[in-house]
N, C-alpha and C positions, 0 to 999 in steps of 0.2 A: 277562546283561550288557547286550546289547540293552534289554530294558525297562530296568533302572539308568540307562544314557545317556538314554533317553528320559524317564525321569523329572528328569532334573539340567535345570535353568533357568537362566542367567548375566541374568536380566533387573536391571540397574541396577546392574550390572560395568562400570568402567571398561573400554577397547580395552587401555588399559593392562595392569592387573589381567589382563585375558586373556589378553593375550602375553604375560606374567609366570607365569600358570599353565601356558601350554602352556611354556614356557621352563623351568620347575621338575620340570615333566613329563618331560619331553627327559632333564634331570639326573638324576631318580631312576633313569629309566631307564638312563641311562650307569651309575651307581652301581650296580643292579640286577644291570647286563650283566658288569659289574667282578668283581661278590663271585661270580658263578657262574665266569666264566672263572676268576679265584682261586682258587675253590675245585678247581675242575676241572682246571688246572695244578698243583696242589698235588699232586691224587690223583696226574695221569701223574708228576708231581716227587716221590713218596715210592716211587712204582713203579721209577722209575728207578733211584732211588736205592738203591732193597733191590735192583734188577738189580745194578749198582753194587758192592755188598759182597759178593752172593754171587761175583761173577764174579771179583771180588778176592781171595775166599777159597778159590774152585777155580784162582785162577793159582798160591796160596802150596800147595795143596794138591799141585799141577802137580807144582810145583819141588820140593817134599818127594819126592814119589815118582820124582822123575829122581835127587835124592840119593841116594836109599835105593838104586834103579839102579845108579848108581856106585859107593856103598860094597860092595854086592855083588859087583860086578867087577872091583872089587879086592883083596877076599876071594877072589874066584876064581883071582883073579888070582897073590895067595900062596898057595895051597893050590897049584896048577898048578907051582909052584916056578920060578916066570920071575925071582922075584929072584936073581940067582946073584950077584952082587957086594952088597958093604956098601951103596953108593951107591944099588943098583937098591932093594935092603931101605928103606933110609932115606927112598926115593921116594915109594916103596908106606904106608910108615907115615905121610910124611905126606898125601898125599892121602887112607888112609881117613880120618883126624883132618879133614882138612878137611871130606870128606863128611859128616861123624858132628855135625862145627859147625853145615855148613850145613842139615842138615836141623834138628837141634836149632831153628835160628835159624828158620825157616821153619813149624816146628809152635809156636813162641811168638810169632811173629808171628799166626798163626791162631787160636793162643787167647786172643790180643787181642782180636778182632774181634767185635761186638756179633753174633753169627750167630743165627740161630733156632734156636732150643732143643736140636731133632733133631742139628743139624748139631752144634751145640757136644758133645750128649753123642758123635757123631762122633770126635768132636774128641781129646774125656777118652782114649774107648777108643784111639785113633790114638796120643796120646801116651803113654800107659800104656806100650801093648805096644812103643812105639817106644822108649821109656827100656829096658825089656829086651832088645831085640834091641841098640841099642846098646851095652851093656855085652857082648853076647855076642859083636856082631861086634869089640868093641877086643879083647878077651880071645885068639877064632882069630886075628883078624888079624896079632897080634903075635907068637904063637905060630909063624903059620904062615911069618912071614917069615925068624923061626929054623929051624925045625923043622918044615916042609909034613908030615910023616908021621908025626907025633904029635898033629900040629894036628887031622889028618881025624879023632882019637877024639871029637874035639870038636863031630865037624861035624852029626851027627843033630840035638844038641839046638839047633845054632844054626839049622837046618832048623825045627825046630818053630819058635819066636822068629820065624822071617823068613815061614815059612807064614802063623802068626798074627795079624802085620802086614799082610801082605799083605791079608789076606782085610780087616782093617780099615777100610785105605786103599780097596780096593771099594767096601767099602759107605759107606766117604766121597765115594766119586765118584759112585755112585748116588746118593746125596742130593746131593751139590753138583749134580749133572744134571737132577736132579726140580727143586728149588729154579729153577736159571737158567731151564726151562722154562717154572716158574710163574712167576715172574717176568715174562718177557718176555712169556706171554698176560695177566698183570695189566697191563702197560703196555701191551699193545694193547688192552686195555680200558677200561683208565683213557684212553686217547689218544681211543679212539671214544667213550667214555661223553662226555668232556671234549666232543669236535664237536658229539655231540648235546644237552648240555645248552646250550650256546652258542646253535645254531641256534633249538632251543625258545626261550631268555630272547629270541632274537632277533626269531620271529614273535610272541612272546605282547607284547615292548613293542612292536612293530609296531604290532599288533592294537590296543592297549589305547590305545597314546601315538594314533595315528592314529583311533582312533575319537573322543576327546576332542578331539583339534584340528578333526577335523571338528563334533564339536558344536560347539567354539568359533566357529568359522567360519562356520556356520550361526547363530549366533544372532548374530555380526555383521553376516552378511550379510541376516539376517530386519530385523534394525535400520535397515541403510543399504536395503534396501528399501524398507521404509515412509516414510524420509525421501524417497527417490527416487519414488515414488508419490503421497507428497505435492506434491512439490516439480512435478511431472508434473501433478497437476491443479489448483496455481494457475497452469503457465504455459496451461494450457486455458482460463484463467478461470473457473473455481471456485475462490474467492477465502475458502471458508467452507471448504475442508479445511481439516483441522488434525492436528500429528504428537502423535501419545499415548504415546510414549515422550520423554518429560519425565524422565528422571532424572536421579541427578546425574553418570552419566557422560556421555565428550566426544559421543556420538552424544545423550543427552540436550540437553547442551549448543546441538549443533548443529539439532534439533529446534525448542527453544524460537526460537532465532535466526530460522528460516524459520519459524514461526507469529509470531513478533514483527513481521514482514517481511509477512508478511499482515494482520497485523492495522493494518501503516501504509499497504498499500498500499487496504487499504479504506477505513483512515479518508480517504487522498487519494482515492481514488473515491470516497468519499461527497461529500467536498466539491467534485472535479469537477463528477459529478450533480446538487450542489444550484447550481453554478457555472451548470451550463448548463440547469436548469429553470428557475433565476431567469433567466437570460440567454434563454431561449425566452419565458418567463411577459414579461419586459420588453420584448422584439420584437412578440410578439402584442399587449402591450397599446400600445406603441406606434403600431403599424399600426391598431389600432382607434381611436385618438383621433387621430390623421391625417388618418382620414375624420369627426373631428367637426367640422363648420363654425360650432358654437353650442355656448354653453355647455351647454344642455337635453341636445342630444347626447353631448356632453362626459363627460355626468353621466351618461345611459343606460348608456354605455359601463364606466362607473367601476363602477356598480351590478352590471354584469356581471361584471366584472374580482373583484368581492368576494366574489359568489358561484360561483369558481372559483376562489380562496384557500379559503374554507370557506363548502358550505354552512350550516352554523347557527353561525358566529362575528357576534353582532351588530354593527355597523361602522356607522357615520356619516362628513360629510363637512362639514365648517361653514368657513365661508367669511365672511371681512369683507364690512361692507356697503359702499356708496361713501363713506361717511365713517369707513371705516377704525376705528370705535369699538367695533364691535356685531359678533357673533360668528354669525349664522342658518345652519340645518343645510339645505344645497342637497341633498346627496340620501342614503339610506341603503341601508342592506343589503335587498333584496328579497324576500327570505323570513326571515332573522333579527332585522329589524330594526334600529331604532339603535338606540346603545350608551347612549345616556341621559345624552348630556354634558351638567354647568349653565355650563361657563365663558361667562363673558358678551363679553371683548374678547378681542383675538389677544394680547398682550400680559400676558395675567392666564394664560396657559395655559405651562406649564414646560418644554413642549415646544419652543413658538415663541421662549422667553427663548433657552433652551440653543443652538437651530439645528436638533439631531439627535433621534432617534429615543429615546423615554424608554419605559422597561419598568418596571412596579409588578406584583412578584407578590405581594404581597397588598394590596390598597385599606386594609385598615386596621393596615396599617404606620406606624409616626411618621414616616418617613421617605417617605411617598407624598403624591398631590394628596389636599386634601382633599374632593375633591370625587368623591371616589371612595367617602368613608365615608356609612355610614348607607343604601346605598340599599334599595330595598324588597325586590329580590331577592339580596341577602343582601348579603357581601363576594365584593369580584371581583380580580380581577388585568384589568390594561390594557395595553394598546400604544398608543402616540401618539405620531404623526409630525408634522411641521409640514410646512406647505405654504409653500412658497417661491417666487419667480419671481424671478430676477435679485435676488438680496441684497435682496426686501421677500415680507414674509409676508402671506399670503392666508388664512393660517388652519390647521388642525386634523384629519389625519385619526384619528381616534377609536375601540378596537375592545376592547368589553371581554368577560370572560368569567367561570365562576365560580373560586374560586379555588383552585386546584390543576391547574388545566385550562387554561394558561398556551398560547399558541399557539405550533405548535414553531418553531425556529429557520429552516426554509424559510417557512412562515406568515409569520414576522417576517419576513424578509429582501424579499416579497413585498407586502407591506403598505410596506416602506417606501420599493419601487422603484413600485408604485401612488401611494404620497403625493409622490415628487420627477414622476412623468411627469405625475400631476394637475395640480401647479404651474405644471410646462411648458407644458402643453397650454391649461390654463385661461389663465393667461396670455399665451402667445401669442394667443388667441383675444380675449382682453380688449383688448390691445395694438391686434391688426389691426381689431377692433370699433371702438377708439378711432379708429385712425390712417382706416379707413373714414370714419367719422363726421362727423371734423374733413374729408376732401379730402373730403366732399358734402354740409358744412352751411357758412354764411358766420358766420366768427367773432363780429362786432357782433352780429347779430339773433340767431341760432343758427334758423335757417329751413333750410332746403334751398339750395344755390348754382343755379346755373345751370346747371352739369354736371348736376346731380341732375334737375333741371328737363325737360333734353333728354331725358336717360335714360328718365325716366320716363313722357316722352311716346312718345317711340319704341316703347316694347312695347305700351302704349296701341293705338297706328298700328298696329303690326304684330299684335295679338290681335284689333283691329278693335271694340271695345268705343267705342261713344260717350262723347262729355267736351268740355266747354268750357273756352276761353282765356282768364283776363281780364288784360291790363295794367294795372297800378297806378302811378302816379306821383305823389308829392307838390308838391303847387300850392304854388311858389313858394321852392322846397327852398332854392336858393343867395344868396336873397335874407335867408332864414331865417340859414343858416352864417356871412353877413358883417354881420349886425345882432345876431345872440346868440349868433356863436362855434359852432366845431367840435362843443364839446361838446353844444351845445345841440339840436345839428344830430343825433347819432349819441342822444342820449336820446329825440328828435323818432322815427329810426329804429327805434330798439329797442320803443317803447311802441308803434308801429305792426305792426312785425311778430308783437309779442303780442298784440296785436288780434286780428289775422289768425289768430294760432295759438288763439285760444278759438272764435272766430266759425264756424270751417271744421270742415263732418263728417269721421270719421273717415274713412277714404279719400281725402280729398281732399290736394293738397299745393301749400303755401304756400311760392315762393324768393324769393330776392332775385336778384332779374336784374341788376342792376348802378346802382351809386351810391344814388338814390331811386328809383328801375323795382322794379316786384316783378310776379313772372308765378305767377297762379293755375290750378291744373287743379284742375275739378270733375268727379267721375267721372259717367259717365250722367245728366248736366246737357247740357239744350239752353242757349240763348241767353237766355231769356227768364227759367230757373229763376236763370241765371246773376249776371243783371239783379237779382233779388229779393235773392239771397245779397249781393248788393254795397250792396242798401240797405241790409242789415242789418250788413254792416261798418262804412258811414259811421256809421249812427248809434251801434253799441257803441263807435266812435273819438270823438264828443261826448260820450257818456256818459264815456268815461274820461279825457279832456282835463279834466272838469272836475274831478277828481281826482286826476292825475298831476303834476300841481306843470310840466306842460312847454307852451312856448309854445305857443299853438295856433296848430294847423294844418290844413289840408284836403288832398284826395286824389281825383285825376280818373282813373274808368276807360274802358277798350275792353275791347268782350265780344264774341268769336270761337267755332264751333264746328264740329262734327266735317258738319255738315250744308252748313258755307258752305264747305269746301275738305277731303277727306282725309288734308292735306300738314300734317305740324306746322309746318313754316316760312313756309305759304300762311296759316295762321289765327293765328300772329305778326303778321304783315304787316296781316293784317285786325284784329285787335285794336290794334292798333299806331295805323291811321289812324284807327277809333272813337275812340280815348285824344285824339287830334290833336283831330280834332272837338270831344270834351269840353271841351276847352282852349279851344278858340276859342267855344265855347257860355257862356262863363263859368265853367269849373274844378268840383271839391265834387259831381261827378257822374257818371253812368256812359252810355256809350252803347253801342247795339248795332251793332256793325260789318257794310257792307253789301261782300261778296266784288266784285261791278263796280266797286267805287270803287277796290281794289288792283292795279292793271294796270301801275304803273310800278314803276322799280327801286329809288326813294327812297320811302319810305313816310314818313318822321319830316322835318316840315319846321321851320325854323327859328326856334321861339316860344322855349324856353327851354335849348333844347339847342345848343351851337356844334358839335357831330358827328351826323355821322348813321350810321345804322345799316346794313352790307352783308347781303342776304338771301342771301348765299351763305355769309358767315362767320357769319353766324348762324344757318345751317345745320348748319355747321361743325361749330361749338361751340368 
């Protein structure tokens, strides 16, 4: 039976279904328990019941034989001659008659009764001989109540008749005695047979119902184990267990529900994870274009940033030019290469129309750029972002691949937080480049201002590098403004200070010191190299005078160096009185400024200037 249980499965049993069969179980077994107690009440119930008639058939037998008693002894009774009066006779006759009914009554009562075979032929012989001796006792009886001493010739043979009897009714009590005996060991039989069948039906549905509920119970509790086990080590974080009992019952049910449950709670941790790579990937790449101060760094950065999206995902970076037309690739992927874009403006690209991020997996889709078909290594799939800064596009970041090999959705997500922090970066850098530009260049000429000026002599001073000063002033500037106008005057400016910007070596720098004043630094220039550079600005300013459509003009300088004072403000000063000098020499000329001549506080005196200059605030700056 053990192996049978062990073989029996409930896998894919509703809890239902199971407590339905332990439930059905339970009842056969009631049923079971039912038909034996039945049957086993039935056995003690026909035992009893044969006790029952025998015992009723030895009471009638009882009472026959106390009869038969009676009418004997009152047969004796007349024979003895006690009736001496009519009355006493008439007594006697009727009690034997009654005796003689009652027994009568008594043996046909008894031979009604369903008795067992033995008994019944009991019975025949009881009756037989008892219909003889009654006729034999009416016959003395009557006789004897006349006549006691005629009666006694009568009395042998009623002797034989009542011997006969006698002996019958014996061997009816013998058997009605054997009978009640067996009887009553059949009903203590039938009563313990009946306990013990019961007990038996009782331990065997025990045994049987109890070993079924326990496999029930065990294959439920094997079931909510697994779920428990499960459920156990996703809260461990093992988020890739899963319950394998999937069936369709309610532990199936509930199965599926917690692998359902894991399977959302991954997909939200995936997308946490790709939340907070992207969101790390955007921090680190922020922090590195933070520290770009130029766009070239900018761009080194970006290149890195591409190859930590994907080694071998080709990637580019194209960027408008300053006229905003023209599309050129600033920098690309470092080991992959670029991506091989031909779009030629920001504007012509689908990306930059849209605003957002554009995804083509296949290039030769009807529905893609077409600039994506035809090329040499084969068809690809693209990613393209736009670059942005403050609601204006800067251009295109570009990343293609072959096609079927579409970059996953962190790859995207990554590519298109590289393309807005590009914009950012680039732009701000663009921005602060500009807004630099403009506060250290003079809007008119587009020269260096005078901030620029100081700056750049101060590091000069302070690296210790020799360089010369020259001031430049235009001879006869405001005489110029009120004979041919403002404009005349700021065109006079401009085509001068473009002088200056083709005339001057690289390293050198050319401001506008203030109104017509322009202050030149020549780097590792003494006084005299100084001197030479400045004939050759006058004369490139005649040459283009006679070409530039603008009044002519001339231009008188002072030339100061690192030799005649280590003070930038002392070689001001000294260039300053050289310029004065010029002035008074006849203008259209340059001189070399002598350090003994700058000992007072006013260096600029009164020829064409109505202010003069403080060598503290022009210290200053």
């Amino acid at each position: 039976m053990g192996t049978f249980f062990a073989g029996v499965r409930f896998n894919g049993w509703t809890v239902g279904a199971r407590l339905f069969v332990i439930n059905g179980l339970l009842a056969v077994a009631l049923v079971f328990g039912g038909i034996i107690a039945w049957r086993a009440l039935n056995a003690q119930s026909r035992a009893m019941s044969s006790l029952v008639l025998i015992s009723k058939g030895a009471r009638y037998h009882q009472d026959a034989a106390t009869q038969l008693a009676d009418l004997r002894a009152s047969i004796n009774a007349a024979l003895g001659g006690q009736a001496h009066t009519e009355a006493d006779r008439k007594d006697l006759l009727t009690s034997m008659d009654e005796n003689s009914k009652e027994l009568q009554r008594d043996l046909l009562t008894l031979a009604k009764l369903e008795l067992p075979p033995d008994l019944v032929d009991t019975e025949t012989r009881v009756q037989t001989l008892a219909d003889a001796y009654l006729s034999n006792a009416g016959q003395i009886g009557r006789l004897a109540a006349r006549n006691p001493t005629l009666a006694t010739a009568l009395l042998p043979q009623f002797d034989v008749s009542a011997s006969a009897l006698n002996d019958a009714m014996d061997a009816q009590t013998e058997a009605f005695t054997s009978h009640i005996v067996r009887a009553n060991s059949d009903a203590a039989t039938a009563e313990r047979d009946a306990k013990s069948l019961l007990v038996l039906a009782g331990v065997l549905m025990n045994i049987v119902v109890g070993a079924l509920v326990l496999l029930l119970s065990r294959s439920i509790r094997r079931s909510l184990q697994s779920v428990r086990d499960v459920a156990q080590a996703l809260a461990g974080g093992n988020l890739n267990a899963r319950n394998t009992n999937t069936g369709p019952d309610e532990l199936g049910e509930l199965g599926r529900a917690i692998n359902g449950m894991a399977d959302s709670l991954n997909d939200v941790i995936g997308r946490l994870r790709a939340d907070a790579d992207r969101d790390a990937f955007g921090n680190e790449l922020g922090e590195g274009l933070e520290m770009a101060d130029t766009e070239e760094e900018a761009y080194e950065t970006l290149g890195r940033a591409m190859v930590a999206i994907s080694p071998d995902l080709p990637t580019e970076l194209l960027l408008a030019d300053s006229s905003r037309a023209h599309l050129e690739r600033a920098t690309a992927h470092p080991l992959a290469g670029p991506a091989g874009c031909t779009v030629e403006s920001p504007f012509s690209c689908m990306a930059v129309r849209r605003g957002s991020p554009v995804i083509f997996e296949d290039g030769e889709a009807v529905n893609s750029c077409t600039r994506l078909r035809g090329r040499s290594c084969g068809p690809v799939s693209a990613v393209c972002v736009p670059i942005n800064f403050m609601g204006r596009a800067l251009g295109v970041l570009h990343a293609a691949a072959p096609v079927g090999k579409l970059p996953s959705q962190l790859q995207i997500a990554h590519l298109t937080t590289l393309g807005a922090q590009a914009g950012a970066r680039i732009g701000t850098v663009r921005a602060f480049h500009s807004t630099q530009q403009k506060a250290a260049t003079d809007s008119l000429t587009g020269l260096h201002n005078r901030r620029s000026a100081e700056e750049r002599a101060r590091d000069l001073v302070a690296s210790g590098r020799p360089f010369a000063v020259v001031m430049a002033d235009l001879d006869y500037f405001k005489r110029l403004n009120d004979s041919r106008g403002h404009e005349a005057g700021d065109k006079a400016l401009r085509l001068f200070a473009e002088t200056l910007r083709l005339s001057m070596r690289d390293g050198d720098m050319a401001s506008r010191w203030g109104g017509e004043e322009f202050v030149l630094i020549m780097l590792n220039a003494e006084a005299q190299q100084a001197y030479e550079a400045v004939d050759r600005i006058r004369a490139a300013l005649a040459t283009a005078l006679l070409t530039g459509g603008t009044p002519a003009f001339t231009s008188s300088f002072g030339i100061a160096d690192t030799t005649m004072s280590p003070r930038f403000e002392r070689m001001v000063k000294i260039a300053d009185e050289a310029l004065y000098r010029a002035k008074e020499e006849g203008r259209d000329r340059a001189v070399i400024g002598d350090a003994r001549l700058a000992t007072t506080g006013e260096f600029r005196r009164a020829v064409e200037h109505t202010t003069s200059v403080s060598i503290r605030k022009l210290a200053e700056g």
